[in-house]
N, C-alpha and C positions, 0 to 999 in steps of 0.2 A: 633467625630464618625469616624470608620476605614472608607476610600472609597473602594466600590466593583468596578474591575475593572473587564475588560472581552472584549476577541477580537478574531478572527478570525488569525488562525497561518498557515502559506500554506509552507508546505514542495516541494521543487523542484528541480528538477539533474535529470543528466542523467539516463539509467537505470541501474538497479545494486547498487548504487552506496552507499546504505546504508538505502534509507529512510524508508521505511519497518519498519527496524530495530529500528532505531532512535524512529517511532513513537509507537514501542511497547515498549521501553524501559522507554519511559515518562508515556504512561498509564498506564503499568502493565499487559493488556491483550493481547495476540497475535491477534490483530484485523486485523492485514495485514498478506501476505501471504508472508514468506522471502522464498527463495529457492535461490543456486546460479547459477540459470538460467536469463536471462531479460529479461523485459517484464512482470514481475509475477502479480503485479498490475493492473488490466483494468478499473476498477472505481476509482471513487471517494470518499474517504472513511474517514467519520468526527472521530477523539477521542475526548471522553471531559473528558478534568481534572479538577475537583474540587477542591475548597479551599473554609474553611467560607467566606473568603475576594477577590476569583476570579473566574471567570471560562477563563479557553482557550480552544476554538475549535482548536481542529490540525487537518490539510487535510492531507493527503497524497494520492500523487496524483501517475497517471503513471508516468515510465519514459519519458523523452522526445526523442522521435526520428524524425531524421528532414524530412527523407522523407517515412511516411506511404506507405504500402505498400497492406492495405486492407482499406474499409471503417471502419471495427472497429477498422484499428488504427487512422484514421481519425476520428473519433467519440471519441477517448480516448482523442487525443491532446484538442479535443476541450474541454474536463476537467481543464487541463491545463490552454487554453485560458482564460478560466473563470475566473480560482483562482488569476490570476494576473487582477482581476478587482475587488474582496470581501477581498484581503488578509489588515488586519491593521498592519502585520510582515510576512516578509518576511525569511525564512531558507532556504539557498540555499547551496546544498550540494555536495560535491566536494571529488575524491576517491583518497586516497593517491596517488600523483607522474600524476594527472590528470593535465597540463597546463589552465592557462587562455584562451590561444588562440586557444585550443579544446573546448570553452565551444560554448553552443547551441545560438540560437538568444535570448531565452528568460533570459540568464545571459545578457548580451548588454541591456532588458528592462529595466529589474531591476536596473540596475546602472541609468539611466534613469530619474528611479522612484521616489518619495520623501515620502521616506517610512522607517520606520528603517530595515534593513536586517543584517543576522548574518549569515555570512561566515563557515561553517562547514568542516574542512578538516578531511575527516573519515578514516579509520583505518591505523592512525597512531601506532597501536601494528605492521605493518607490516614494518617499515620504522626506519631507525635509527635516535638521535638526530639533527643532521647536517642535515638531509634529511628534519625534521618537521622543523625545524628553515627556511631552505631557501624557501619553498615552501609557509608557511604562509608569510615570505616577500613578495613572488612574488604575491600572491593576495592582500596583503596592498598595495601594488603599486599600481596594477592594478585597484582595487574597495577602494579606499581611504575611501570613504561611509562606506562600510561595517564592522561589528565587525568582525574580524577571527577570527576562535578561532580551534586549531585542537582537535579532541576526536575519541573517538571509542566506535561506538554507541555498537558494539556488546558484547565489556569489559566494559563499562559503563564507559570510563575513560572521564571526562568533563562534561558526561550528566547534572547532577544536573546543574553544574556552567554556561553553555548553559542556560539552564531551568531559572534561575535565574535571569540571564538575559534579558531575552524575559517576564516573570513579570512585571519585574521593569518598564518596554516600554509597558505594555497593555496601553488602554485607559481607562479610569473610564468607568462602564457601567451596566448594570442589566445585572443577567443570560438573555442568549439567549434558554437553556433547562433546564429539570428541573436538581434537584443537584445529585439526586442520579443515573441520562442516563451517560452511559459511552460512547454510539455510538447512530449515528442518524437512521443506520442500522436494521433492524428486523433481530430474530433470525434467521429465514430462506436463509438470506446473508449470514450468516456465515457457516452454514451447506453445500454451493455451494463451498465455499470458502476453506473450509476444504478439502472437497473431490477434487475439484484441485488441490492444494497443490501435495495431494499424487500420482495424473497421474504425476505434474510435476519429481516429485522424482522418478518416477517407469519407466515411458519412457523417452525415448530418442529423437531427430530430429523434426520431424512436429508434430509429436503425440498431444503432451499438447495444443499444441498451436494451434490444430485444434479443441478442443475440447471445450465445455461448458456446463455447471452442473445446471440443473433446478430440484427444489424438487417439486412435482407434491403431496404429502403431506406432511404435519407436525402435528403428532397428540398427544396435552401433556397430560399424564393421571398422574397421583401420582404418582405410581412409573417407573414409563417410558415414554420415548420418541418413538414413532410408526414415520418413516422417509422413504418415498418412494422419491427416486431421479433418474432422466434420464440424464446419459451420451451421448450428441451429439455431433458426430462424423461427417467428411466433404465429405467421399468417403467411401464407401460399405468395400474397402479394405483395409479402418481401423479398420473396426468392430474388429475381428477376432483378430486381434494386442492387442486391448484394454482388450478384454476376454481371451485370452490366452489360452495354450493348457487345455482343459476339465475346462475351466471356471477359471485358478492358481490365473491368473494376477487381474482378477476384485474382486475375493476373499481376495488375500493379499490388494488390495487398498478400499475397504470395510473394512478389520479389521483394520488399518492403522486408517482410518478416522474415523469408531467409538470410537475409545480410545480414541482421541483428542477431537472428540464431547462428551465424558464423561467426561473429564478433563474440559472443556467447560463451559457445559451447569450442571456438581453438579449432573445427575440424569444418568440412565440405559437410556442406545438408544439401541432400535432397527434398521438395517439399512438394504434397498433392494437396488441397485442397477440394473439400464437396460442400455444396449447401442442402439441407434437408430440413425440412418443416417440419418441428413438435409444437402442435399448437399446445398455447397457454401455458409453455413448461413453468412460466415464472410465479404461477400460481397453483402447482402441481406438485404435492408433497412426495411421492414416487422418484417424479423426476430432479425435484431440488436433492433429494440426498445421494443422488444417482451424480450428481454433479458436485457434490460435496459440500452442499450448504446446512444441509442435517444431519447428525447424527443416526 
């Protein structure tokens, strides 16, 4: 009888650095937010891939930055924290021409760890031969442990062989969800998630990253999605930024994000859009767990 195997897989690297990418390229779905800005990820965000004979949870988590600078990046690491306590493999992910000895505290755990781990040096499409040769040397030296393996999650070069890899290392086990969940997420994640995306893309500076996306409803009828969502903003005199001259800016990032919420979600959305000022929410323990960054 075939054995089911099934295990929990925790994507971790700096920010930037590819994981995003990587863990939409194994699902299939854009469950994570790529943008090349850092920092785009704030949760914690499960995929599950299915097979008759496996399931893997992949996390992907935030980037790691070592010294937060608000409590919701202190809240973000401690995602982080976690996953190097649930993971049964480790993917630790590393940006072409990135050094060993720029890696964060949590590379030094991992090697640590007694756990299998798979070395990812990512977009190797940017780097010549000689270049991907000596740089996977220099992490086999440094993490004997680990498998290296360079790929490029964006061109899909290795994925699979990655993938195949990290199989063959599950441990035997029952599904942990059911077979047909692709995320642990509700749809209403993904609709905040969306419409971040397109601030990140549309502004510039403090903007995106003052901001956070609550849909205040989601309503599914047959042939439509009814989606009420609130843009909060940190200071009065970003409103105004965000809406743009006679309302341009909130409009293009409204149709932006409903195409993608069509492509999505298979059915017609409707979408409203509002922007509303909580100052300081990003330092505001009330409002971070109100948002879901605490417990």
């Amino acid at each position: 009888m075939m054995q089911h195997r099934s295990g929990f897989v925790n994507i971790l690297g700096k920010p930037n650095v590819g994981k995003s990418t990587l863990m939409n390229a194994l699902i299939g779905e854009r469950l994570s937010i790529i943008t090349s800005k850092a920092q785009t990820t704030r949760h914690r965000i499960f995929g599950i891939l299915n097979g008759e004979d496996f399931q893997v949870v992949i996390s992907d988590l935030p980037g790691i930055i070592e010294k937060p600078a608000y409590k919701m990046q202190e809240s973000m690491m401690a995602f982080v924290r976690t996953s190097l306590e649930d993971a049964d493999i480790f993917v630790y992910m590393v940006e072409a021409g990135d050094k060993p000895e720029n890696q964060p505290d949590e590379y030094r755990i991992i090697k640590e760890m007694d756990l299998p781990v798979i070395l990812l040096v990512n977009k190797i499409d940017q780097l010549t031969t000689e270049q991907i040769a000596r740089l996977v040397s220099e992490y086999e030296s440094d993490f004997p442990k680990a498998h290296v393996m360079p790929v490029s999650a964006l061109k899909n070069i290795n994925v699979e062989v990655a993938f195949k890899w990290i199989l063959e290392r599950l441990p035997e086990g029952p599904a942990y969800y059911d077979k047909d969940q692709f995320t642990d997420k509700p749809e209403r994640f993904f609709v905040t998630e969306i419409i971040r995306e397109k601030i990140l893309r549309n502004y510039t500076k403090e903007i995106p990253y003052s901001c956070e996306v609550v849909v205040e409803s989601f309503k599914e009828e047959e042939a439509i999605i009814r989606i009420s969502a609130v843009i909060y903003v940190e200071r009065q005199s970003q409103k105004p930024i965000v809406i743009g001259r006679n309302g341009e800016m909130l409009k293009k990032v409204g149709m932006e994000a409903r195409q993608d919420m069509e492509e999505f979600f298979q059915k017609k959305i409707f979408l409203e859009t509002y922007v509303k000022v909580l100052p300081n929410w990003r330092n505001n323990d009330r409002n971070l767990r109100s948002f879901g960054y605490k417990e």
